[in-house]
C-alpha positions in Angstrom: -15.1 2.5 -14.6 -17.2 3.3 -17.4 -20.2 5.3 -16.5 -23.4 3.2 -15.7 -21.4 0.4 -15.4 -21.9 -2.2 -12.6 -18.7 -3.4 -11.2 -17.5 -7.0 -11.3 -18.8 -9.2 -9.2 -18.9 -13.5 -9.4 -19.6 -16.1 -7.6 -17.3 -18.2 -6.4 -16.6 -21.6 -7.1 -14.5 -24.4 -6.0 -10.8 -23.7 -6.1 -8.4 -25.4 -9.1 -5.8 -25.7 -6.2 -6.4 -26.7 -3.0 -4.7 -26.2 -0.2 -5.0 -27.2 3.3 -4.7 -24.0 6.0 -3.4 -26.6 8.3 0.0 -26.8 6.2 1.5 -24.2 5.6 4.8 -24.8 4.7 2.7 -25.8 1.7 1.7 -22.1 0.6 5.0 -21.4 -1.5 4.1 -24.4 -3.9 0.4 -23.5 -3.4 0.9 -19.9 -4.8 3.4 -21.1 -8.3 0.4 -23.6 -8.6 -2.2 -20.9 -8.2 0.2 -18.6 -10.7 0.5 -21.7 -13.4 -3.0 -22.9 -13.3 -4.4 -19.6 -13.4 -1.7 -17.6 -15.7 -2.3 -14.7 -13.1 0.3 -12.0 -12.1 0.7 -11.4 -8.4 0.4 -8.8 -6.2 2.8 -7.6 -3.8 1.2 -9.3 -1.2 0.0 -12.8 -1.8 -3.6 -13.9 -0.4 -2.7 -17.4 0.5 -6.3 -18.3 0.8 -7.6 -16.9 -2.5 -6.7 -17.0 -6.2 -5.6 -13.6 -7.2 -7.4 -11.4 -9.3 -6.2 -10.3 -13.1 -4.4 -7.6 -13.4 -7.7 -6.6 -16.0 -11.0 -5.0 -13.9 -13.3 -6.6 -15.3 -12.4 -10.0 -16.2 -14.0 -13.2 -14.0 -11.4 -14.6 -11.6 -11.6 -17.7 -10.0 -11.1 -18.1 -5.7 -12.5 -20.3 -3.2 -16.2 -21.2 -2.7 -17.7 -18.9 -1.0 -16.4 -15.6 -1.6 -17.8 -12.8 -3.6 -15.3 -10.9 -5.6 -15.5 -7.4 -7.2 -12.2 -5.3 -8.9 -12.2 -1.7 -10.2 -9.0 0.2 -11.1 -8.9 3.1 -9.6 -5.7 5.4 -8.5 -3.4 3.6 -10.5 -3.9 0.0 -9.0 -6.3 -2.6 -8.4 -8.8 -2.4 -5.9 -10.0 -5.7 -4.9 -12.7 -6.6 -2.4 -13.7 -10.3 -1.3 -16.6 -10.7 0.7 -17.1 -14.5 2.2 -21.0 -15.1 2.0 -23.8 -15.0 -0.6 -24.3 -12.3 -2.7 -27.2 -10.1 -2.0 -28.5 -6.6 -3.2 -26.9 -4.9 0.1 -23.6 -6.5 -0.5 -23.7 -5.2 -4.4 -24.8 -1.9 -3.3 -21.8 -1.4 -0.7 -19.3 -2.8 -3.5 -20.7 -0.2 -5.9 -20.4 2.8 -2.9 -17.0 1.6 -2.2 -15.6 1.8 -5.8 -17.6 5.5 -6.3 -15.8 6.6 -3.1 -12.4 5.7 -3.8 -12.7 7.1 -7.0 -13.7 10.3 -5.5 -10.1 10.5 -3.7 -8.4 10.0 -6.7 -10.3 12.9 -7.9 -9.4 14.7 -5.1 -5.8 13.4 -4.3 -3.9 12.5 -7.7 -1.5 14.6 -8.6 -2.3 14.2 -12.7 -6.1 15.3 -12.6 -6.8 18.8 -13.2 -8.3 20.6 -10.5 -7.7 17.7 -7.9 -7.0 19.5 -3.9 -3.3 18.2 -3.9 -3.0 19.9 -7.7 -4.2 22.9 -6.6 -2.2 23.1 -3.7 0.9 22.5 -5.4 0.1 25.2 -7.8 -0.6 28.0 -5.1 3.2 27.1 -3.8 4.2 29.9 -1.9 1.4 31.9 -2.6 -1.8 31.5 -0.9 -3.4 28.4 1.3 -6.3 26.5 -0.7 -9.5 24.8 0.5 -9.2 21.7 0.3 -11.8 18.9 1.0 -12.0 17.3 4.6 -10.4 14.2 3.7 -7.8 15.7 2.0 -7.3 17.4 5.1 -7.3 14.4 7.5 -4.9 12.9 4.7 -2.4 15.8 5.1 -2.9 15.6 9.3 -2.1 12.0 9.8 1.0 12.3 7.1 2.0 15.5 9.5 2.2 12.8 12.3 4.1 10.4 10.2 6.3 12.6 9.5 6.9 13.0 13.7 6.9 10.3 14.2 9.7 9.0 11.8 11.9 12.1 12.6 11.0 13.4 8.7 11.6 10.2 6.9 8.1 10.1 5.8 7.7 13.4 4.0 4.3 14.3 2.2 5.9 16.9 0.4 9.0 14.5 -1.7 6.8 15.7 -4.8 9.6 18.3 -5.6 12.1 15.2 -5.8 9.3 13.1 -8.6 11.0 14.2 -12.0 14.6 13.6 -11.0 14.0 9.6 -10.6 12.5 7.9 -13.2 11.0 4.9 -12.3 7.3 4.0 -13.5 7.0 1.4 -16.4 6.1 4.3 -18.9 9.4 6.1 -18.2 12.0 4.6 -16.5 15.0 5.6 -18.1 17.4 3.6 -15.6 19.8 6.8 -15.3 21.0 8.5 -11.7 19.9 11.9 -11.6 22.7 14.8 -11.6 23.0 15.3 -7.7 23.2 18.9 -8.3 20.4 18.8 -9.5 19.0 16.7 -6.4 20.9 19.2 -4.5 18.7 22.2 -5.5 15.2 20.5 -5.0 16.4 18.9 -1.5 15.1 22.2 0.3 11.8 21.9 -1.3 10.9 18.7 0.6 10.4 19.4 4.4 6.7 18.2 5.2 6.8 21.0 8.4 6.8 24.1 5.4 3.2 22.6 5.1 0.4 24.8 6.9 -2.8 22.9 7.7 -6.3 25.0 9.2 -8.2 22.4 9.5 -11.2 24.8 10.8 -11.2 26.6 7.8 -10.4 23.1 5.7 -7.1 25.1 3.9 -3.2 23.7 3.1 -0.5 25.7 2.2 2.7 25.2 1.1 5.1 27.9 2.2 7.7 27.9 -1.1 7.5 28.4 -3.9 8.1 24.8 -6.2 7.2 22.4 -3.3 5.0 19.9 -4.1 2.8 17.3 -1.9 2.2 13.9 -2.8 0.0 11.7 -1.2 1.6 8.7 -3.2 2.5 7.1 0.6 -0.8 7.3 2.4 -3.4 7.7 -0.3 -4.5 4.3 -1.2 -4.3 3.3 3.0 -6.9 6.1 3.5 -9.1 5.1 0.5 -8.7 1.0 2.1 -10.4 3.0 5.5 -13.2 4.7 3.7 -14.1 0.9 1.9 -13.2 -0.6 5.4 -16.4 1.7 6.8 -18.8 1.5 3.9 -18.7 -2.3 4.5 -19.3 -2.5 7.5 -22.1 0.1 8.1 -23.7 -2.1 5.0 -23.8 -4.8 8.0 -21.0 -6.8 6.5 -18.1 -8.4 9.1 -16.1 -10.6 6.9 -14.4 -9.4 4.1 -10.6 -8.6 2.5 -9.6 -5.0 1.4 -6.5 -5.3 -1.2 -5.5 -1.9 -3.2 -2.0 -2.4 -4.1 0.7 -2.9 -1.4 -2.2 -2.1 1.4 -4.7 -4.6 2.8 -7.4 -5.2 5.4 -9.0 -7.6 6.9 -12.2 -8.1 8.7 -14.1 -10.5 10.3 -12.4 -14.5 10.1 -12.4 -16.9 6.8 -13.9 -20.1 7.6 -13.6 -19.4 11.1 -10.1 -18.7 11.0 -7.9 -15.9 11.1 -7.5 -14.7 7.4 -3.5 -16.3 6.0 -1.9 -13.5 4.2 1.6 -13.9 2.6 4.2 -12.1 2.7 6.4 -11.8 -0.5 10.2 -13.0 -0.7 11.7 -9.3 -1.9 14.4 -11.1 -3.6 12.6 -14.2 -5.1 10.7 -14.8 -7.4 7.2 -12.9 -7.8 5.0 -15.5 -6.8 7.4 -16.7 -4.0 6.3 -15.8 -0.2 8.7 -16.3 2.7 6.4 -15.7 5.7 2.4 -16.2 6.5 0.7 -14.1 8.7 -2.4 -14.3 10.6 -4.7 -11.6 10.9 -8.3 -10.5 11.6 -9.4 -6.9 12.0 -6.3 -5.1 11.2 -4.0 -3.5 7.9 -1.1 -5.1 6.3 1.3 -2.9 4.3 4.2 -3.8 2.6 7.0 -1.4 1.2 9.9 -2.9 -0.7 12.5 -1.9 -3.2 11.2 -4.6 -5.7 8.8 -3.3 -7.6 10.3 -0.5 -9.2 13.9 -0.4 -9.6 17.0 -0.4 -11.6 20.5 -2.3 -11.1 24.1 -0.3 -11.6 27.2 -1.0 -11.3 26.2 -3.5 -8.5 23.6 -1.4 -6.8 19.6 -1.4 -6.5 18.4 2.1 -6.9 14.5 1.9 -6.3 11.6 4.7 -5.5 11.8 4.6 -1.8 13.8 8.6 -1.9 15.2 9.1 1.6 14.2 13.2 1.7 17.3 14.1 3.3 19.4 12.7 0.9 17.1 12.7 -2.2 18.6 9.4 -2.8 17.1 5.9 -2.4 17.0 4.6 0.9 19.5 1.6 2.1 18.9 -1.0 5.2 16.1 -2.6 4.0 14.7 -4.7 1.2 10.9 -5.2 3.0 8.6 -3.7 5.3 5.7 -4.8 6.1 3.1 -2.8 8.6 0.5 -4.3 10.8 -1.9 -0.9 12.1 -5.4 -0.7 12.8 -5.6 1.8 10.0 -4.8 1.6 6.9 -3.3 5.2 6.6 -1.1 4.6 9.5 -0.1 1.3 8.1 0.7 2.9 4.6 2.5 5.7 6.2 4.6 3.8 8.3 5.4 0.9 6.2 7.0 3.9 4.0 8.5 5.5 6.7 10.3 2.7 8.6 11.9 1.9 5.1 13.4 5.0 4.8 14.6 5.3 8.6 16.1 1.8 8.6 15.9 -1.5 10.5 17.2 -0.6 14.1 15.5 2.9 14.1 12.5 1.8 12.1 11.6 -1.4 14.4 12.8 0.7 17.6 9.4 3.2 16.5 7.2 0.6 16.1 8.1 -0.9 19.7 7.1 2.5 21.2 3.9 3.2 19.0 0.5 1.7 20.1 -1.4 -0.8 17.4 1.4 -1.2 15.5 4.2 -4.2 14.5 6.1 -5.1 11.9 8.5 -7.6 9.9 11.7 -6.1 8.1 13.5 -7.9 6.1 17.4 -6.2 5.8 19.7 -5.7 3.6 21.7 -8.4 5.2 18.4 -10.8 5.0 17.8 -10.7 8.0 14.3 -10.6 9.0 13.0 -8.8 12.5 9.6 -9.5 13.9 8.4 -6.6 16.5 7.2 -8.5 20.0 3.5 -7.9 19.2 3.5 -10.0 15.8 6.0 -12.9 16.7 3.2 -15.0 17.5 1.0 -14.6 14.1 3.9 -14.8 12.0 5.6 -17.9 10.2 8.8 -18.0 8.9 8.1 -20.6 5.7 11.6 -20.0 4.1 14.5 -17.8 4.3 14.3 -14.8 2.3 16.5 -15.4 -1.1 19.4 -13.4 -0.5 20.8 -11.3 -3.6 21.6 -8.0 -4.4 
């Protein structure tokens, strides 16, 4: 955001598109109606009950009456923040703290600004531990845990695997990497060679080319830190969405805010499944995004770490947490670990469920979220 510069906030006003909550097998047509009315491109996740913002910061976007809307781009994505309620000078002043704090962790946390924590620390590989700041440390902790808890399949350090797969819009090249090569970078990613002192606030890296990337938990932290500026401004009932990550606070209208969640072989503005949440995260990790087709196969930029290889089993995961970290962890994690071991985790952890959709299509609901969740379509089934 340019310095000085206020960010984007307008007041809602009636919807192009209506759509009754009541309905909802009504929400795939909804959505395309949303997406040709509005010429908007859609998010991972779809807000059912809102118009989704440009993929431009600072343009006006349309949504239902009575929401405030403000965007900033900030680690790579957009940061969206809708506040139901009239706008006053302590709602503007928490939007404006929110989007200075998140831009702080991208200072701190990218791994393509000079002198960021997790730049530093890469470059002192093998060398000597670096302070870092305290929520890069409490970043690095929880992705410690992750990494527990999903037996290594969430790996802060797959940094040393980023060149090999090409992937991002500026770059993808389409190409499998030479698995020698993946070969020799495989024993740089193993996220217990990562020492943490979180009394003196230091990381280190103990060889020598590893690399940490906070690429799988970054933008859930950064939804947290938003999640608390909000509501120590006094403000209950609002949506977080930054990317794949989202929470929720408070109810819409009284109700449970309707999130969707997106068909991973359909069409972008197609959803399969609502959920209904209040006070919680929603992450989604799919191979749909970013991905190339060969000879038959989907290679996307899920890396398994222990094969340095895209993960198979699944095609969608999405995370309910109470944190956004945890949720953007996990949602990562359970990909990479599979359907049977991934849903068998989330049973045993506390606060947390989940809906995978398989490579087979089929689509498993943990016990905790069968009773938010509605099945609207089956998911399109393709390669």
């Amino acid at each position: 955001m340019e310095k000085g510069r206020r960010p984007l906030s307008v007041r809602l006003g009636p919807d192009r598109v209506s759509w009754p909550q009541e309905n909802l097998t009504n929400i795939a047509q909804y959505v395309a109606a949303v997406h040709r009315a509005h010429s908007l491109p859609l998010a991972t996740l779809t807000l059912l009950n809102l118009l989704l913002a440009s993929a431009c910061a600072r343009e006006p976007v349309a949504a239902p009456a009575g929401l405030v809307q403000a965007q900033h781009t900030t680690m790579g994505s957009l940061l969206e923040i809708s506040v139901a309620g009239p706008e006053n000078p302590q709602m503007r002043a928490a939007l404006d703290e929110s989007f200075r704090a998140v831009d702080r962790l991208d200072q701190l946390m990218s791994v393509w600004k000079p002198g960021s924590d997790i730049l530093r620390l890469n470059q002192s590989a093998g060398q000597i531990p670096v302070e870092v700041s305290q929520e890069v440390i409490d970043t690095l902790e929880l992705a410690v845990k992750a990494g527990d808890w999903t037996d290594g399949k969430f790996d802060v350090t797959f940094g040393a695997l980023a060149g090999l797969w090409k992937f991002d819009a500026q770059n993808q090249d389409d190409k499998i990497p030479d698995p020698a090569e993946v070969d020799r970078r495989l024993p740089l990613v193993d996220y217990q060679a990562l020492e943490l002192n979180p009394q003196r606030r230091t990381a280190f890296l103990q060889r020598p080319g590893m690399s940490a990337h906070l690429g799988g938990i970054g933008k859930g932290y950064a939804v947290d830190r938003v999640a608390e500026i909000l509501h120590k401004a006094g403000l209950r009932d609002f949506l977080i969405q930054f990317g794949g990550d989202l929470y929720v606070s408070g109810l819409r209208d009284g109700r449970p805010w309707t999130l969707g969640i997106r068909d991973p072989r359909g069409p972008a503005d197609r959803t399969f499944a609502a959920v209904a949440l209040s006070d919680a995260t929603f992450s989604t990790s799919g191979d749909y995004e970013r991905f190339f087709m060969a000879d038959g196969r989907r290679y996307h930029h899920i890396l398994d770490p222990d094969t340095g290889e895209p993960a198979r089993g699944a095609r969608s995961v999405t995370i309910v947490a109470k944190t956004g970290a945890v949720a953007d962890a996990l949602s990562t994690g359970v990909f990479v670990m599979g359907p049977d071991a991934g849903m068998a985790l989330v049973e045993r952890l506390p606060d947390v469920d989940a809906l995978i959709v398989t490579d087979r299509n089929q689509v498993l609901i943990s016990s905790g979220l069968k009773d938010r969740v509605t099945i609207l379509a089956q998911p399109t089934d393709a390669p």
